[in-house]
N, C-alpha and C positions, 0 to 999 in steps of 0.2 A: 566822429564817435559812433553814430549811426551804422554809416559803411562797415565799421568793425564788426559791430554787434552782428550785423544781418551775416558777413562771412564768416566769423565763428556758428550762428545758424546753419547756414549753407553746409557747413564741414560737420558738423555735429550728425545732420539728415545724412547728408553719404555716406556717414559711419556707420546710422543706423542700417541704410539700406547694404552696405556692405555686411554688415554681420547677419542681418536676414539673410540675404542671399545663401549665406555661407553655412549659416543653420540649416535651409532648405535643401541646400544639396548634403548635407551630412544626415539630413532625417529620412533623402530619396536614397540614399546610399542602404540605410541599417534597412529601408522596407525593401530595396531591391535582393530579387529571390535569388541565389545561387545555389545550381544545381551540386547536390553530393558528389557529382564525379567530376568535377571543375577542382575542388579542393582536397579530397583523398588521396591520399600515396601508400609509398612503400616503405619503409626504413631500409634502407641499406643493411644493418645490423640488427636485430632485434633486441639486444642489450644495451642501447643507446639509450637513452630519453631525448637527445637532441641530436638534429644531425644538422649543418649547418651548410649549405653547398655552392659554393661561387656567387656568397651575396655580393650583391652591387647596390648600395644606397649613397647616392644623389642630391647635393642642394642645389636646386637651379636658383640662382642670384641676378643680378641686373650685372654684376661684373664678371658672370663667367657662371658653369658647372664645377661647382665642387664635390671633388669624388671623395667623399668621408669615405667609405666604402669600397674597396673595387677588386671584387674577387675575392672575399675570404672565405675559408673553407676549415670546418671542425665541427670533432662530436664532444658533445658530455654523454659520457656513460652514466648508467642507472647506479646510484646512491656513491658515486665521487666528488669529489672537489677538482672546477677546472676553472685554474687560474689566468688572466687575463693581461698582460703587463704591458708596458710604455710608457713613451712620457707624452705629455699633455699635447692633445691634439690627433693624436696618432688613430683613432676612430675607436679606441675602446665602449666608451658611453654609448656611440650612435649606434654598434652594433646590440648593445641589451635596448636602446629605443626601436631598434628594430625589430629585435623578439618582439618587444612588447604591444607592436603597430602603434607606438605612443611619439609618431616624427611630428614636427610642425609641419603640415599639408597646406599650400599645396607646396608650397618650397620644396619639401624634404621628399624623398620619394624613393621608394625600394624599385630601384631598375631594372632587377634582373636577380636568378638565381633562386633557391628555395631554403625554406627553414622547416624541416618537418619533425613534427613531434608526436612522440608514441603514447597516446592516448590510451597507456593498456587497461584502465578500466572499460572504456567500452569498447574494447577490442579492434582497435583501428590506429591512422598514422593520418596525421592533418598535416596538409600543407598553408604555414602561417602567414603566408606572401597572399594566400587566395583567400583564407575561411571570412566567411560574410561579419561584418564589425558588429551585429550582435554576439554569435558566437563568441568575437574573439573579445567582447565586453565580460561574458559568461569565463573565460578561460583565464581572464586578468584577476588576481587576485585568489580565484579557486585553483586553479593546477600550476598556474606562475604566478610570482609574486615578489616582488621590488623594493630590496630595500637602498633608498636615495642617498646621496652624499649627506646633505644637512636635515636631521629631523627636526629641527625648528620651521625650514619651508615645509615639511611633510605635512606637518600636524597644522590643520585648521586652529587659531590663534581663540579664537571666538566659540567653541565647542569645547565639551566636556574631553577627557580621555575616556569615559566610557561612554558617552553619546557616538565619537568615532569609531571604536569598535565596536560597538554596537550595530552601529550601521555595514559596517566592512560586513559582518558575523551575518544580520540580515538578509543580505543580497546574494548572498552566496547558499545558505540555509532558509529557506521559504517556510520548514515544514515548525521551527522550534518557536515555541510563544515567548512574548516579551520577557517573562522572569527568566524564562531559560537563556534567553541569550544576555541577559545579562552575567547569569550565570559562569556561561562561558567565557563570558570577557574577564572575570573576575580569575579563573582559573590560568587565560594566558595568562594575564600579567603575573600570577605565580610561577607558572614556567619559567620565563626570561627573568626569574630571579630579583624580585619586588618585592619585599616583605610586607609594606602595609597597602597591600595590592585592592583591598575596599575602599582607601583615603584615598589611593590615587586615581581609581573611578573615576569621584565625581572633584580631579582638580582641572586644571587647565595648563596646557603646555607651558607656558611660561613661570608657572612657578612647581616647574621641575629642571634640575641639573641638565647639561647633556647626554652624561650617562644615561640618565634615567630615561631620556624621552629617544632615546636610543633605543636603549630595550622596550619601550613602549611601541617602537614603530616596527620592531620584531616582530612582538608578540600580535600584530594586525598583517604582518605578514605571514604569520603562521597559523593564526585562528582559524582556515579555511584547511589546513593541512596540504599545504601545495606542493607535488612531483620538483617543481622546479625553482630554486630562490634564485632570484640576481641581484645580485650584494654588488653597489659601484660604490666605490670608496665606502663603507660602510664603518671607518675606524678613523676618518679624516679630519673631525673638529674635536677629538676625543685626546686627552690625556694618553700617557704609555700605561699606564696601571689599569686605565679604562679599557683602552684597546685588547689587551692582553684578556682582559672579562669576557668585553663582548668577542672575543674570536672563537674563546674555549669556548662560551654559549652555545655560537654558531656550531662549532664541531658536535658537543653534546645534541641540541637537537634535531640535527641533520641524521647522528643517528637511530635517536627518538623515532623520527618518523618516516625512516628511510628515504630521505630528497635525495638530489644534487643540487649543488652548489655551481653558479658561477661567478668565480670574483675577481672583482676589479679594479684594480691596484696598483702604483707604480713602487710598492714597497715591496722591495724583494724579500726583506726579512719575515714578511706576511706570507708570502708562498711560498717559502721553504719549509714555514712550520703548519701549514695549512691544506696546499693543494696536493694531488693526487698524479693530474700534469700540469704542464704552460705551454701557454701561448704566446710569444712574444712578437707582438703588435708595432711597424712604422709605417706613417703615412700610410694609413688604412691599407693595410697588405701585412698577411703574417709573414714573419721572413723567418721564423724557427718555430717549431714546435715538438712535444715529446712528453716524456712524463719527469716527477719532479728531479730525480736521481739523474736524471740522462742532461738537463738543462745544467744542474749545478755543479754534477760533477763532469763533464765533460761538454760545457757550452762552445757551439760553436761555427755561428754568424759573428762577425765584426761588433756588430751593434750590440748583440748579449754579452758578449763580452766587454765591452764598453759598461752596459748598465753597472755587468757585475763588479769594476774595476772603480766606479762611481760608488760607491758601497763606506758609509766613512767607516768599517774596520778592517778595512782594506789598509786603511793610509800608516805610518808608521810616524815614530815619536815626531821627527822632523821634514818629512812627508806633506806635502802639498794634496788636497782632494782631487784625484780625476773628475776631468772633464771631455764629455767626447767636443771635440771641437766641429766649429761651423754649426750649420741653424737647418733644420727641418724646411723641403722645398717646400715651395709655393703651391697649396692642395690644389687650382684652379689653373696651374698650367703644370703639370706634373712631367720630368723628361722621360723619354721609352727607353734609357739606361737604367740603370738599378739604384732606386730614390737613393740609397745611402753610399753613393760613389764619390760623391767630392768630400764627405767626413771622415770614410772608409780610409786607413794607415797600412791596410792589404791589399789595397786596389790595384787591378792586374787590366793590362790592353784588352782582355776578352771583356772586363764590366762595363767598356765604351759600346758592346752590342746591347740586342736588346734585354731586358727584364730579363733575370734566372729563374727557371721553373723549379719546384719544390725537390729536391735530390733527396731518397732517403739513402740515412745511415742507418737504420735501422728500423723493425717491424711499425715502431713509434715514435721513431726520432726523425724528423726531416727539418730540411734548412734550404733556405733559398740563395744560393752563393756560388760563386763560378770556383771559389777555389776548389770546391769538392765533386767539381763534373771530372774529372781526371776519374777520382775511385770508382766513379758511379760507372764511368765507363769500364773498368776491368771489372767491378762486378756484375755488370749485363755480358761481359766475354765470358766469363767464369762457368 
């Protein structure tokens, strides 16, 4: 009984001294200095707000590297909707955890590639792979800002909803006194459409709806007035009547305050009445992308077409629901043919080479697939 006591001791001490540690090198991290021209760029575009260019984020595991991440490439334009699609696993989330520098370290790790963002109030473009974790603490919440799949984890359990915004409102605004920021708080939750928006101040998350503490985790993402929201599943524990609220919100004040949106979502009925373009995300690799007219009315990767054929008003009186068949590879040994070759029903002897490079079909429409290297080739002859 002794022995036990002392090794739960034992193990308790290493924990402590493990999170010290781990404290320590994240506090020498925020004080070490990085110089301005380590993390400045260019934008490609200057009407972008994001540019996003061959990120690679990494989970190094005890059973291998797994590439969440490997090579994506995309912009969000200044005050659009760009939508985010897949099904579960396919790296949607790890890519907004990587906007946000918010991976589990040291596991998780941006490897390669850049995410720059157009900073046009002070007239500059940062690159978000480099900017020092102060800064990029300062830019969380005030110029980006997250809204999470369940706002029950969002919301501190134990705190007011206006003790929360309050504090979001604080950190972000140094210069406004206590009344006033409460003020402000009072006034998002009237935005995001709260009518007894003073009672629900001083309640606590749990004894509000989900709707409600939905629009509550809005309105703290919006009280800084952020360039950039990233919506992951932002409609996922919610009712359809609910959904439908909070989507028109989002729309409404995206153009309030002139943001972009990025959303993330494997509900296609969501981005057809929402986004602007898509992204159509597998096994961390986009394989199509375009704007929303170009995806839905003429989709065409295998796998969009799949999603869209997956669709229940697709299906007909006596109609069975599609399914694409076969199971998403293995992220930690991934093959150098084209990840969606053995589910693929168009799959051609050239998909047995390597990976297909992005082929456009047009100024905005591009798709990663060998059936379409044919046109691609007569219009490089052309």
């Amino acid at each position: 009984m002794e022995a036990s006591k002392q090794e739960r001791r034992r193990k308790l001490r290493d924990i402590k001294r493990f999170n010290n540690k781990k404290y320590k090198e994240l506090a020498k991290k925020k004080r070490q200095h990085i110089p301005e021209s380590a993390y400045l760029t260019q934008m490609r575009d200057p009407n972008n707000l994001l540019e996003i260019d061959d990120l690679h984020t990494f989970f190094y595991t005890d059973t291998g590297t797994v590439k969440a991440i490997d090579g994506v490439s995309f912009d969000i334009p200044r005050g659009k909707v760009v939508g985010v699609v897949g099904e579960s696993g396919c790296g949607k989330s790890v890519t907004s955890l990587s906007i946000m520098r918010i991976l589990q370290e040291p596991q998780g790790q941006i490897a390669g590639g850049q995410i720059r963002y157009n900073q046009a109030a002070q007239n500059r473009a940062l690159d978000l792979t480099k900017v020092p974790l102060k800064m990029m603490e300062k830019l969380r919440g005030g110029d980006i800002s997250m809204i999470f799949q369940e706002p029950m984890t969002t919301l501190n359990p134990v705190f007011t909803i206006g003790q929360q915004l309050d504090e979001a409102i604080k950190y972000h605004t140094e210069k406004l006194s206590k009344k006033e920021i409460a003020a402000r708080s009072v006034e998002m939750l009237k935005m995001v459409g709260i009518a007894n928006a003073e009672g629900v101040y001083k309640m606590y998350p749990h004894e509000l709806s989900g709707g409600m503490r939905q629009r509550v985790v809005i309105a703290m993402v919006l009280a800084c007035h952020p360039q950039l929201i990233i919506a992951d599943e932002p409609t996922t524990a919610l009712d359809v009547t609910i959904q439908a609220q909070i989507l028109d919100l989002l729309r409404h004040l995206k153009n309030q305050i002139n943001a972009s949106i990025m959303l993330i979502t494997h509900d296609l009925g969501v981005v057809a009445e929402t986004a602007d373009y898509v992204v159509v995300m597998y096994a961390g690799r986009i394989v199509e992308k375009g704007t929303v007219q170009e995806i839905f009315h003429n989709p065409s990767h295998p796998y969009t077409l799949g999603l869209m054929k997956s669709r229940p008003n697709f299906v007909g009186e006596n109609d069975r629901l599609y399914s694409i068949p076969g199971s998403v590879p293995n992220p930690i040994d991934l093959p150098n043919y084209c990840f969606f070759r053995n589910r693929c029903e168009k799959a051609c002897a050239a998909c047995a080479g390597t990976y297909p490079e992005m082929i456009s079909l047009s100024d905005t429409h591009k798709v990663a697939c060998y059936l379409y290297q044919d046109a691609q080739k007569r219009k490089e002859g052309e």
